[in-house]
N, C-alpha and C positions, 0 to 999 in steps of 0.2 A: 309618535314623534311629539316632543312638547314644544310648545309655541310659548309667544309673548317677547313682550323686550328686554334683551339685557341690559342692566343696569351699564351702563359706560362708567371707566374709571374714572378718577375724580382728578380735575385736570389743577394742575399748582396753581394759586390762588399769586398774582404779581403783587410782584413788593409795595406796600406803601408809604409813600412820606412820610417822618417821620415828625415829632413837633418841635427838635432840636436845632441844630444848627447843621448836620450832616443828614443826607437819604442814602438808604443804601441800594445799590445798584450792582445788578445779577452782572457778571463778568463774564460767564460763557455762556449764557443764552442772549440773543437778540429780546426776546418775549416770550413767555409763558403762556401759549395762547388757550383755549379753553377745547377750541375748535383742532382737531386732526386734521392739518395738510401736508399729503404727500412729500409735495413740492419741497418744504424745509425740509421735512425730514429725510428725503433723501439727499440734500444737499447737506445736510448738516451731519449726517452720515456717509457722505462718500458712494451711497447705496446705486445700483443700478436695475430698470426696471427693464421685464422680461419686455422682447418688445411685441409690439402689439398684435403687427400680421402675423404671429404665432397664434392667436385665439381665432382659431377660422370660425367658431362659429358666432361668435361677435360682429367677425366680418361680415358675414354671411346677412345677420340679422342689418348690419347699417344699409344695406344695399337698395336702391330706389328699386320702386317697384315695376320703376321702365327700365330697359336695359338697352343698353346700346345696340344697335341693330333692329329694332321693332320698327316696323311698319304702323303706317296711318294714314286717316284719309284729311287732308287741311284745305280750307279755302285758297284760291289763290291772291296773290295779296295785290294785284292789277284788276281783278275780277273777283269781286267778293262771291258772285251768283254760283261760279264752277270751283273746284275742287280738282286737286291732284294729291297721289301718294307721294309720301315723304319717308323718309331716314330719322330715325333718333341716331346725332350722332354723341351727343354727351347729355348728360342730368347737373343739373344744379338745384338741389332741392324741389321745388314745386316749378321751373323753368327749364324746358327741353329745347334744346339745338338742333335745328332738324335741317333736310337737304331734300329739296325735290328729286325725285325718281329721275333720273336721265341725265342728271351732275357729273355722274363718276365722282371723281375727286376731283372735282374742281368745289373749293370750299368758296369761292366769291360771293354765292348765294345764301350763303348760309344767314339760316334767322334766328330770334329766339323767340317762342311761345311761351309762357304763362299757361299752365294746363289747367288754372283752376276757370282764366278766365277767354281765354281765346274755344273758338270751335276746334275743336278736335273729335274724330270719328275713327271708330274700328275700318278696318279693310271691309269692303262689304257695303258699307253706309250708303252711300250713292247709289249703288244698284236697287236696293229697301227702300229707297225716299226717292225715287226717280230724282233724281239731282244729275246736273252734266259734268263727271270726267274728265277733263280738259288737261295738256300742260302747261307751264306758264309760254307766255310769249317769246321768252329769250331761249329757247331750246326747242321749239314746236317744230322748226324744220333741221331738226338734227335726226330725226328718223320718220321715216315714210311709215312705218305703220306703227302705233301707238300701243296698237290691242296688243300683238303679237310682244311688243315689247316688255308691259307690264305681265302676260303670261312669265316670261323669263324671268322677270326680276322677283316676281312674287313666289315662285314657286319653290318651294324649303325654304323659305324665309318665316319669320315670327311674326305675330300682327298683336298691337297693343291689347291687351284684353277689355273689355268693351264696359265692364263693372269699373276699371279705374279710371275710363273717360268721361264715364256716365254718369249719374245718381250720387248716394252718399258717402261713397267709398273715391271719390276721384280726386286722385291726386297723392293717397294714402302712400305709405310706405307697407312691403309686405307686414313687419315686426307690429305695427299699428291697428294691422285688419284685425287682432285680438284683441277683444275690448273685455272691460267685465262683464262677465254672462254671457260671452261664446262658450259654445257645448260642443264638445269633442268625445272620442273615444278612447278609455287607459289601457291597454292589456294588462291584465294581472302580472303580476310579480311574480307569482309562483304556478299558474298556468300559462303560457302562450298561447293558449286557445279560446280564453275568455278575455272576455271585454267589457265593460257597462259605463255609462255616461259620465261624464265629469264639468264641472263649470266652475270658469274661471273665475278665481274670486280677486286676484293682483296681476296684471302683467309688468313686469321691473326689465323693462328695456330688452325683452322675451323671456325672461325667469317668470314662470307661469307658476302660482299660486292655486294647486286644480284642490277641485272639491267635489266630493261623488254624488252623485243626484239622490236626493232621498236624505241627504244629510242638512244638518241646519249648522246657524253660529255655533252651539251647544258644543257638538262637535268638531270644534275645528284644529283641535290635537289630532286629528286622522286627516290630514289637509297633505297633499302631496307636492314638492315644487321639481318640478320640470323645464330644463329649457325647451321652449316650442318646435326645436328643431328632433327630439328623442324620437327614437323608433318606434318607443312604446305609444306613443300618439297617434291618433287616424280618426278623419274627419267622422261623424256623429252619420252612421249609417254603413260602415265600412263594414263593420262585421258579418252582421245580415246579407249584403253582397256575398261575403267572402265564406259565407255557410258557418261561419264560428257563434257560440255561444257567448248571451249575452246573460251575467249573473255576476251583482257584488262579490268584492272580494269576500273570503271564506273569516275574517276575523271580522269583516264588518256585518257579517248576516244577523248575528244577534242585537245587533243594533236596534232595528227595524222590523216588523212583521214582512212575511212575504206580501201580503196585503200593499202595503203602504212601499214596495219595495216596485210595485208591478203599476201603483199609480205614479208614482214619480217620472219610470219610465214612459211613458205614455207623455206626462206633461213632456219631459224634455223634448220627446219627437214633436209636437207641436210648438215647440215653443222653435225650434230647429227649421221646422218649415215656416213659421213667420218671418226669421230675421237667420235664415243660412250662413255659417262662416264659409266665406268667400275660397274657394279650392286652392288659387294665388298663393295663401298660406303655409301650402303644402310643397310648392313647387321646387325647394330647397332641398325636403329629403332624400338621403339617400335609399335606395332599393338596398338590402341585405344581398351579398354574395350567397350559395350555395356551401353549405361545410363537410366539411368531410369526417366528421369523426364517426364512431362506431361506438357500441354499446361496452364497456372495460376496458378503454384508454385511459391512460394515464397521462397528467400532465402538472405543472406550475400555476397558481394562483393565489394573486393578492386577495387576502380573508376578506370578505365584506363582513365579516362577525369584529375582526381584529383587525383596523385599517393598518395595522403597523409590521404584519404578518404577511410570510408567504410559505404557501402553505402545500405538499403533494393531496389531488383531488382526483379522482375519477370519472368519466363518462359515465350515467347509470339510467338515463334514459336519452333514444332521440324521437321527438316527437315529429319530426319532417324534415324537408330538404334545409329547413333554416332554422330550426330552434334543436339545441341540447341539453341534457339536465348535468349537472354535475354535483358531486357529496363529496362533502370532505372527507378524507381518510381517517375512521377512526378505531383501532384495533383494539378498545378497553370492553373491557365483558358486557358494562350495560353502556354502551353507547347508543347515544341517539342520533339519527338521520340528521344531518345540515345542507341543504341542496338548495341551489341557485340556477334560474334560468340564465343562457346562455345564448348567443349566434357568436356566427365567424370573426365579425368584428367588434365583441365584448371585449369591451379594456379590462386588463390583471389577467388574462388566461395567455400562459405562458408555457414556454414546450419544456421537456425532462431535460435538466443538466444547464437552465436558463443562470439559475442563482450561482451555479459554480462557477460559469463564464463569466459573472460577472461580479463576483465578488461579494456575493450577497449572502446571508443568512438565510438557509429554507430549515422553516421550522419541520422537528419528525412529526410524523402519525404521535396521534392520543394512543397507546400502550403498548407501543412499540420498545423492542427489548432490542436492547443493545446500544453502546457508546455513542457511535458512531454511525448517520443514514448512508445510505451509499444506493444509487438508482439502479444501479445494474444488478445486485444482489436484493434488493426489495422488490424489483421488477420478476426475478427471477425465482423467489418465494410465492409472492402471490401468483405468478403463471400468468401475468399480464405484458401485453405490448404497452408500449409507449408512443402519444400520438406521435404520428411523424412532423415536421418545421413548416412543412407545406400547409397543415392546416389552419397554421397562423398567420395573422397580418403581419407588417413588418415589424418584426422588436428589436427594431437597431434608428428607427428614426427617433430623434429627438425634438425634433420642432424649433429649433436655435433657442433653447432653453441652455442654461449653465448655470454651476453653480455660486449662490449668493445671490443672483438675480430676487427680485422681489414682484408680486402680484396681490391678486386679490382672490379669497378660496373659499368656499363655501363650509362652513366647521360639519363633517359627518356626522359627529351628532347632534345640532341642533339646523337642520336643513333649512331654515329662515334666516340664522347670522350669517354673515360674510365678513369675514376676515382681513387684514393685513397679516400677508404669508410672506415668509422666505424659502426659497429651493435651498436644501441642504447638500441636495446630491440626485445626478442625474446618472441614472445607468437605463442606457438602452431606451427605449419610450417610456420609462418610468419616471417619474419626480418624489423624490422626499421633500414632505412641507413642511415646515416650522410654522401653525396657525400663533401670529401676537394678539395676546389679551387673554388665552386660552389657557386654563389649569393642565399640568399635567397629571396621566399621562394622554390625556385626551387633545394635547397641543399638538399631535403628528399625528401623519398620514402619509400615503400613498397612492398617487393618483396618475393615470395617465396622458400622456402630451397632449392628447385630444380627449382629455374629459371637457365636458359642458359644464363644471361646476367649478372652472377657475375662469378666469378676468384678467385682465389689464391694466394698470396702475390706473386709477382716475372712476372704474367704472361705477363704480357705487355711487360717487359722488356726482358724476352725468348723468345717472337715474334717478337723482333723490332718494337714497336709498340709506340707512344707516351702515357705518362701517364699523366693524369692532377694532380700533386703532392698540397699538402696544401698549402692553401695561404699565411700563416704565417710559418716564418722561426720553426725551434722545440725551440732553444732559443728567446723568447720574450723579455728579458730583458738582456743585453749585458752589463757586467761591465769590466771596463778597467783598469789595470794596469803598471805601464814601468817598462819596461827592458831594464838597461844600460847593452851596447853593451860591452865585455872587452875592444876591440880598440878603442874607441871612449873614454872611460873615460879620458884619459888624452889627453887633446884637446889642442892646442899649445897658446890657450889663458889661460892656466890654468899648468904651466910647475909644473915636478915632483918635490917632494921638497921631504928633505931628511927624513930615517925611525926614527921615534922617538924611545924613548928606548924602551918604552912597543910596542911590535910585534902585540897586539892586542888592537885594538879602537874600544870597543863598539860605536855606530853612536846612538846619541839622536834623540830620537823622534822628527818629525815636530810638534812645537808648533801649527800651523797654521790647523792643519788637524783636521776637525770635529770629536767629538764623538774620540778624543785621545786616551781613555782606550782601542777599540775596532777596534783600526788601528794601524798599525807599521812603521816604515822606512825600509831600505831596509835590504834584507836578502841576505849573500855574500855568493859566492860559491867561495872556495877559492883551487883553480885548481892542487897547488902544492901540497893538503893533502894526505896522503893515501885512495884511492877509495875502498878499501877493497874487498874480492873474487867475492861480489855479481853487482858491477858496473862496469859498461867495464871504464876503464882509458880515451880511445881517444873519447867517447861519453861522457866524464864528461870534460874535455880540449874544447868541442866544445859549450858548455852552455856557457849562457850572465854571468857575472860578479857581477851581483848585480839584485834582484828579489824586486822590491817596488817601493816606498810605497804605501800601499793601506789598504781597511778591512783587519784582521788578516786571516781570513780564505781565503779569494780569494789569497791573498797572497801566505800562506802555500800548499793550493793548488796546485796552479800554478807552486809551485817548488816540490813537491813532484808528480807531472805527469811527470816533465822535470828527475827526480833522477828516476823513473820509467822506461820510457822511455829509458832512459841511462842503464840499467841494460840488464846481459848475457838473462835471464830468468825473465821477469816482474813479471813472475803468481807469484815465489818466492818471490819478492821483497814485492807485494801485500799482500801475505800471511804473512810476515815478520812484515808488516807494520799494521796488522786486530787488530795484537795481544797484540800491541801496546798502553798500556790505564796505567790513576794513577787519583788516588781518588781524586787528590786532584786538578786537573785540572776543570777547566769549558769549557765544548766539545761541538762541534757541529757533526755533523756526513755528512760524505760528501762520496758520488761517485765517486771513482776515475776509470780511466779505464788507458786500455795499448794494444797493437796490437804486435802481434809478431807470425810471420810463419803463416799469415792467419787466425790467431786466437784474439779474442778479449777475456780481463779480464775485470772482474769488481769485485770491491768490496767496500765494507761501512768501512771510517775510521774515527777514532775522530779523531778532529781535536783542538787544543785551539782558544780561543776567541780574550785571555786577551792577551796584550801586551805584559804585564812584565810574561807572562808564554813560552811564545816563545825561550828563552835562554835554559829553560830545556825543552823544546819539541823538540828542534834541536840535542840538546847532546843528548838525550836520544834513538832520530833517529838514530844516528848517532850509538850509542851502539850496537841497534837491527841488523843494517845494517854491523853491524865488521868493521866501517869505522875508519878513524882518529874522535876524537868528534869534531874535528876544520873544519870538510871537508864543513859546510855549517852551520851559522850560524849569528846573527848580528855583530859578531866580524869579519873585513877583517884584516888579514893576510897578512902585507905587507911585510917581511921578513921571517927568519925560524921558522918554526910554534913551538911552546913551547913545545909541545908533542915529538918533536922530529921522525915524524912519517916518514919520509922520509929514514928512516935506518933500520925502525922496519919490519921486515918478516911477512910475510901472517900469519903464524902458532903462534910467538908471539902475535899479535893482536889477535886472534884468542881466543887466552888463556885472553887475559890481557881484550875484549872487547863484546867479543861474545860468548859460550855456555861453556866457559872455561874446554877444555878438558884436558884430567891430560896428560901430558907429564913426562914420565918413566925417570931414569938420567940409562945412558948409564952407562957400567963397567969403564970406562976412566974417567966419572965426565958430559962426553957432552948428552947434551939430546941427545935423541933414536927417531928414526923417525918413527914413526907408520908405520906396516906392510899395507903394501894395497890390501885394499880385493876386490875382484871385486863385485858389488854390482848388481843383478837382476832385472831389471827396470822391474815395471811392465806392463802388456799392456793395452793397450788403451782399453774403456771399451765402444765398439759400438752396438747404436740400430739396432736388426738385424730385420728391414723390407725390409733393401735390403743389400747385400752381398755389401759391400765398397773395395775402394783402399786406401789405407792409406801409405803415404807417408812420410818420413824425408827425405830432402836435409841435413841435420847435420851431417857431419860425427864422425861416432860411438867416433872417438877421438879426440873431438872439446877442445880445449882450456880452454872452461869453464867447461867440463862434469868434469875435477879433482874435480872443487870444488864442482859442483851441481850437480852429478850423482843422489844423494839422490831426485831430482828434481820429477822424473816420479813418486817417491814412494808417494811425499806427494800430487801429482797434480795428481790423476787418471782423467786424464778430460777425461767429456763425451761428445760425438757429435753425432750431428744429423743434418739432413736437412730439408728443407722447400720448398728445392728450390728457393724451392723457400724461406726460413727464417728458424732459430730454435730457440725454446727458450732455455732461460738462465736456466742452472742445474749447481748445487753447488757441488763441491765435497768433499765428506766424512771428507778429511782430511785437508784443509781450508777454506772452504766455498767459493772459488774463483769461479766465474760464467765465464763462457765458451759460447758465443755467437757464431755464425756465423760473419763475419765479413770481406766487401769489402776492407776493406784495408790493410795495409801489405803486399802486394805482393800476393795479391791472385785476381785470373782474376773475370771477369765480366761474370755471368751466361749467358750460350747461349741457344737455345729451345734444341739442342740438348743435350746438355750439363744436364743442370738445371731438365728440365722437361719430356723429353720422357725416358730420365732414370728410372725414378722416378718410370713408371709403366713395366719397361722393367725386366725380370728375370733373366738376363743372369749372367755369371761368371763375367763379370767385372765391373759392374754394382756399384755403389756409394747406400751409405747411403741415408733413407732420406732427405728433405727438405733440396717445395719451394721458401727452396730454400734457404722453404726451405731452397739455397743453400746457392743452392748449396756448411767450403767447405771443406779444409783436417783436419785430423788427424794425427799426428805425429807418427810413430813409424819406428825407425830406428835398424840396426840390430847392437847386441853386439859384443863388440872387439873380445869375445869368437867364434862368427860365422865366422866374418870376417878371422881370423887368419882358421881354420879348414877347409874354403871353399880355400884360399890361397892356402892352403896344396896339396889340391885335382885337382885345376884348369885343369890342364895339362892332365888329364884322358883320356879325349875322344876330347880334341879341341889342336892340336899345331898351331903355325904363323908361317909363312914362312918369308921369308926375307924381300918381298916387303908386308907386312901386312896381306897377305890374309889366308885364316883358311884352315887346314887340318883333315877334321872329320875322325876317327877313326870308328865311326857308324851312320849308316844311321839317321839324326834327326827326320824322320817321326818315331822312333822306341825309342826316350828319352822319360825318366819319367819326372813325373813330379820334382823329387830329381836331377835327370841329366840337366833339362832346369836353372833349381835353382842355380844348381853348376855353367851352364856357366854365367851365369846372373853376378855371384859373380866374375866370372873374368874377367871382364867388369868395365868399368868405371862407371857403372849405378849398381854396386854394393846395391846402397840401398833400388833398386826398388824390389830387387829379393823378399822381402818378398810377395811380390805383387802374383807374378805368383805363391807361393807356397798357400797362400790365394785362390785363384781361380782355382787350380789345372791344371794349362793350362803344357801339355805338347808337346812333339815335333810337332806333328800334330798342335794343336791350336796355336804353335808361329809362324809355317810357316804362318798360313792365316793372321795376325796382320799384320797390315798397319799402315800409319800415320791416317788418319782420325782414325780410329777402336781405333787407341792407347788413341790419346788425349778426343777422344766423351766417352769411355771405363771405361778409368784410370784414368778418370779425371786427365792429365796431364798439365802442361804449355807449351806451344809451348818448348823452351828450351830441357826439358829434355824426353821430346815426342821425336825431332829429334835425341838425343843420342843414344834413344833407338832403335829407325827405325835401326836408323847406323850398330848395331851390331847387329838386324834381319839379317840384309841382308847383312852381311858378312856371317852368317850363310847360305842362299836361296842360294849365292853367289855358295858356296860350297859346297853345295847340288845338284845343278843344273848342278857342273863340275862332283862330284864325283858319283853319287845315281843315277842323273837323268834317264840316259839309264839302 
């Protein structure tokens, strides 16, 4: 196997400035980024990502290493001195939710512990340290005999394991207990009876990088990678147990003297007994079924010689209840033996008459005579059975794979890269993969629904890991358009000359420009117009001057992403703009998108063709949008615009341009101001596979909410994660699509972040996908909360002069209504819905940290440290006033 890094493709180099008077600007891409993210390119593709709880053994690897249900022994929190059993009932990263023994379900009691830092004890503890037993005082006389009780409750129950409450390993996740230089054992590849040491030289999120004892750097073309969950794996001593032979593989023996082959082994066992991989590690695998095959069965399998092959193979040895040998079928004179170790549950072993049912290609035997294979009459030549269906696992589940779906795959030939894959086609538990970046014919493969060497949209990237991203940019075809710069238009070789009378100059087409009917001159944005409620003023002041010339549509485009863009609320503008159509236009339909608070929009708008239909597709923009109709159009506006718009009020446009609302005449003769109502935004509407943090930075009275309050009503967006990705959903009320989306101001998915959430239960815990993400959902609290929490602040927290807090009541004893309230008198006021979400009360904000906050709440560094801050003024003064 050859190692080393692939060169990555050479990512387009962005346009630059140019020293004239025009820059040219890429029309179908947003950016030419240097960086592979998913995220666009799935969006910008249409692409949808396999989804994730299909990778169980990713699953498997994010899983804490407490599990719901475990037993433990915890101080009581009335009586520090005794001790009672507890329940884990849910994990949140390194903080467990637990229930004293004798609860039932009654959840009122429930607390949260901090495992790294609270006492916690295996079952057992108390009896070891003479310590007293006890239960707490609110249940003590709920049964007469205690002993008799915890017999019952204990008994088939789980008890935490004692290394992850103890020592250096507490707190770990299983996937972590593999560090570099844990020592394990491989089975051979072409024995199942041999085994010899291996040590880890990478774990990539449990893609285990093994390397065999006795081998150096030199070597590390013979480097094997494994996910930690393979059968071929077993803890450093297993063999010896299990009476099997310990000997390198048979192509590495010439490596090494037997000599130097017999000290290696030796060190690994001591190095094994100083620093043991913890057994925890192991707890996931599964035990091999029992197989049934016989020695000259016949059956189906994917070539591990030819990933792209299936191929008829034979049973030709079974060496026990669980391992079989199989050769491929090869009937040429000088054939040589190909044989691959097997069990029950080897992915690509497939029963006779697999490929017919399913439409598939089975290559013949090597010198096999005749047109045409046929199993019944080959079966019947060579005088062989065919295995019978029962010896197989299932070959009909697919794992909700389909095809087009996209992942991430490991290249069969170079067992270090990892891929941006497509499924081509799924039959039965098989996947056809398209590897991107990959030569052919080595760009496909074969692999099955539960191979270990495919991923999840995001996972590379949550492990630090390099991804071999497509070779071809996702725009193939790059059209260009200019944009005069406003400063540069008048260039000192070209002095300003005076305003003619008419204020506005239609600009004639370039004669010169192919296909005229179907291309424009330039389209002005003409800066002094009224921007109207829905476009920020200082983001339409900052656009170029003049949009063209070019196609009509690349054109219009290009400026109606930039008017987008420029807008308080895109999704609005988008929505504004869907609805947008006349008969008598000739449209194309185009994709427009927009990024705002970590959110990406998308949606399908006509667009005109025609040249001469551009002049009413701008006014009539311009209409929808409540702008001036002058704001952007082929007329520049070199003096005061004829509309006169520079005087007109938001609420006169309003009426005169946009939904024309009836304005009442006052008893005096003056219009009446409409009463303002406050308007209910609704909330965000989340998939609940995992409890999310939902965040607005916007404060509740942002500038634009006067105009667009109605905003949340007609945008119910939905979200979801992928981690690692999510796909695009429409909402009800404008068909706007709501992606995931790296940019905007939303961070880069991290493993902890992205993915061990993902399968984590806890209170703080994020939505779905990854990825999935990983990312937020908007929901901020109304002026109505804000004002009533205002009110209340002062309850239970005063400041003192130099800053610091004075609690009124112990915070280990706030609700969760009381955490909420101080939250709100805090400068991190918008997070409080968060903590009411997640029920965290005095008890759960002491133990929140900054790691816990940001991995938790999926926060941004920023408003993570805000919120630390006013933790721990709270600890602060807990510690002076409660502590003793």
């Amino acid at each position: 196997m050859q190692t080393g890094t692939r060169e990555q493709p050479l990512a387009l180099a962005a346009a630059q400035p140019t020293n004239g008077k025009e820059e040219e600007v890429n029309t179908d891409a947003e950016s030419m980024e240097e960086e592979f993210i998913w995220e666009e390119y799935m969006e910008e593709t249409g692409a949808d990502a396999a989804p994730h709880t299909t990778f169980r053994h990713v699953e498997i690897s994010l899983q804490s290493s407490f599990q719901p249900g475990m037993k433990l022994e915890v101080a009581n929190k009335s009586n520090p001195e005794t001790y009672w059993v507890a329940t884990i009932i849910t994990t949140c990263g390194q903080l467990l939710l637990l229930r004293y023994s004798g609860y039932g379900d009654d959840r009122k009691a429930d607390f949260w512990c901090d495992v790294m830092t609270a006492e916690l004890h295996p079952v057992g503890w108390c009896a070891q340290n003479d310590k007293t037993l006890m239960p707490p005082e609110a249940i003590r006389e709920k049964h007469s005999d205690w002993t008799e009780f915890l017999i019952q409750d204990l008994t088939g129950s789980r008890t935490a394991p004692a290394n992850l409450l103890e020592g250096p390993l507490r707190g770990k996740n299983t996937v972590d207990l593999v560090v570099a230089g844990s020592l394990l054992e491989l089975q051979d590849l072409c024995d199942p009876l041999l085994y010899w040491p291996v040590r880890v030289v990478q774990n990539i999120g449990g893609r285990l990088r093994l390397r065999h004892v006795g081998l150096t750097e030199d070597h590390r073309a013979q480097d094997t990678w494994l996910f930690y969950l393979d059968v071929r794996l077993r803890p450093l001593g297993w063999a010896l147990e299990n009476s099997l032979t310990l000997e390198p593989p048979a192509e590495l023996r010439p490596l090494r003297s037997d000599s130097d082959w017999q000290q290696a082994l030796r060190d690994a066992r001591l190095a094994a007994q100083e620093d043991p991989l913890p057994l925890e590690v192991f707890k996931d695998h599964v035990d091999l079924p029992r197989h049934s095959f016989r020695t000259g069965m016949k059956l189906e399998m994917v070539s591990p010689w030819k990933p792209l092959q299936i191929c008829p193979v034979s049973v030709t040895k079974v060496y026990n209840e669980l391992y079989f040998q199989v050769t491929l079928d090869d009937l040429s004179a000088d054939a040589e033996p190909r044989s691959v170790v097997c069990h029950a549950n080897s992915p690509g072993i497939l029963p006779v008459q697999w490929c017919l049912k399913n439409g598939v290609v089975l290559e013949k035997p090597l010198g096999f005579e005749g047109q045409d294979f046929d199993w019944a009459d080959y079966l019947k030549q060579t005088g062989t059975e065919a295995a019978p269906d029962t010896c197989f696992p299932d070959t009909w589940q697919t794992g909700s794979f389909a095809k087009d779906m996209w992942l991430e795959a490991v290249n069969p030939g170079r067992p270090e890269e990892v891929c941006v894959a497509q499924i081509c086609q799924v039959r039965g538990r098989l996947l056809w993969l398209r590897l991107e970046g990959v030569l052919k014919p080595l760009s496909e493969c074969i692999v099955d629904v539960e191979s270990m060497d495919i991923f999840p949209v995001g996972w590379c990237e949550a492990n630090a890991y390099p991804l071999t991203p497509p070779a071809k940019p996702v725009c193939q075809k790059q059209k260009k358009i200019a944009v005069v710069q406003p400063e540069k238009q008048l260039a000192p070789s070209q002095p300003a000359k005076t305003a003619p009378v008419n204020p506005c100059q239609p600009v004639s087409m370039d004669p010169g420009s192919a296909n005229g009917r179907y291309c424009c001159s330039k389209i002005f944005i003409n800066h002094r117009c009224f921007s109207g409620p829905y476009l920020n003023k200082g983001r339409i002041a900052e656009l170029p001057q003049a949009v063209g010339p070019g196609k009509c549509t690349l054109v219009l485009k290009e400026l109606l992403s930039m008017l987008i863009n420029a807008a308080y609320k895109p999704g609005r503008v988008l929505k504004e703009l869907q609805e947008l159509e006349d008969q008598s236009w000739e449209c194309q339909e185009e994709t427009l998108k927009a990024k705002y608070k970590g959110k990406s929009y998308r949606s399908t708008i006509r667009i005109v063709r025609l040249a001469e239909q551009i002049p009413d597709f701008c006014r009539k923009v311009c209409v929808k949008l409540q702008c001036c109709p002058n704001l952007f159009g082929p007329a520049l506006i070199t003096d005061k615009c004829p509309e006169n718009c520079s005087v007109q009020t938001k609420t006169k446009y309003t009426y005169y341009y946009g939904k024309k609302r009836k304005l009442p005449k006052a008893a005096g003769g003056e219009e009446a101001k409409p009463a303002r109502r406050r308007r209910k935004r609704k909330a965000i509407f989340v998939q609940k596979k995992r409890r999310s943090s939902n965040v607005d930075y916007t404060p509740a009275s942002s500038p634009q909410d006067s105009d667009e309050a109605e905003d949340d009503e007609d945008l119910a967006l939905q979200s979801s994660s992928e981690g690692t990705s999510s796909e695009p959903r429409e909402t009800d009320a404008s068909s706007v699509e709501v992606t995931s989306s790296s940019g905007g101001g939303s961070h880069r998915p991290r493993r902890a972040v992205t993915l061990r959430r993902t399968f984590s239960a806890g209170p703080f815990t994020a939505v779905h996908e990854t990825l999935e993400g990983r990312r937020r959902s908007t929901r901020s609290l109304s002026a109505y909360n804000q004002n009533k929490y205002q009110q209340e602040k002062e309850q239970h927290v005063k400041v003192e002069g130099d800053g610091q807090l004075v609690l009124d009541r112990n915070p280990l004893e706030w609700s969760v209504d009381e955490v909420v309230q101080f939250i709100n008198s805090t400068d991190c006021a918008s997070l409080a819905n968060i903590f009411r979400e997640q029920d965290i009360d005095g008890q759960a904000l002491l133990l929140l940290t900054l790691p816990t906050v940001q991995e938790c709440m999926d926060l941004k560094l920023g408003p993570a440290i805000k919120l630390c801050h006013q933790i721990e003024r709270v600890k602060v003064a807990f510690y002076k006033q409660f502590a003793n």
